[in-house]
C-alpha positions, 0 to 999 in steps of 0.5 A: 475470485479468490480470498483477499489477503489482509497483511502486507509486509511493508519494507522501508526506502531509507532503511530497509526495515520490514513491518508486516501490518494489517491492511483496510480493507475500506480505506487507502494507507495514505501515510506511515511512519517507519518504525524504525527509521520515523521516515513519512512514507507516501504513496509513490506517484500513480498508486494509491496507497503506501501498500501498493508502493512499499508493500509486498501486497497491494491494497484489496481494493487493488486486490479485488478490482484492480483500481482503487479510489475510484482510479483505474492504477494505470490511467494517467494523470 
């Protein structure tokens, strides 16, 4: 497998404002504040983090395997 990337460009829903931020690499971003609305952002429903729903790269324990948290990204609720 190839080398994890460790940043992600997270763009905003509300005011489209792009940070790039380094991710963990042992723990799911279940909250970020925008910097330049203050908008919460959350992971959308079936992701795990705000990486792998605003980010421009998934989260590495998506990246390595595909899940993370233990959950398989496409299983159902």
């Amino acid at each position: 497998m190839g080398d994890l990337t460790l940043q992600s460009t997270l763009t905003c829903p509300h005011c489209a404002r792009a940070e790039t931020l380094d991710m963990p690499q042992d723990a799911c971003v279940v909250v970020h504040v925008c910097a330049g609305c203050g908008a919460r952002l959350t992971p959308k429903t079936g992701d795990c983090c705000v990486f792998c729903s605003y980010g421009d790269v998934p989260c590495p324990p998506v990246q390595k395997e595909g899940d993370c948290c233990g959950a398989p990204m496409d299983a159902g609720p």
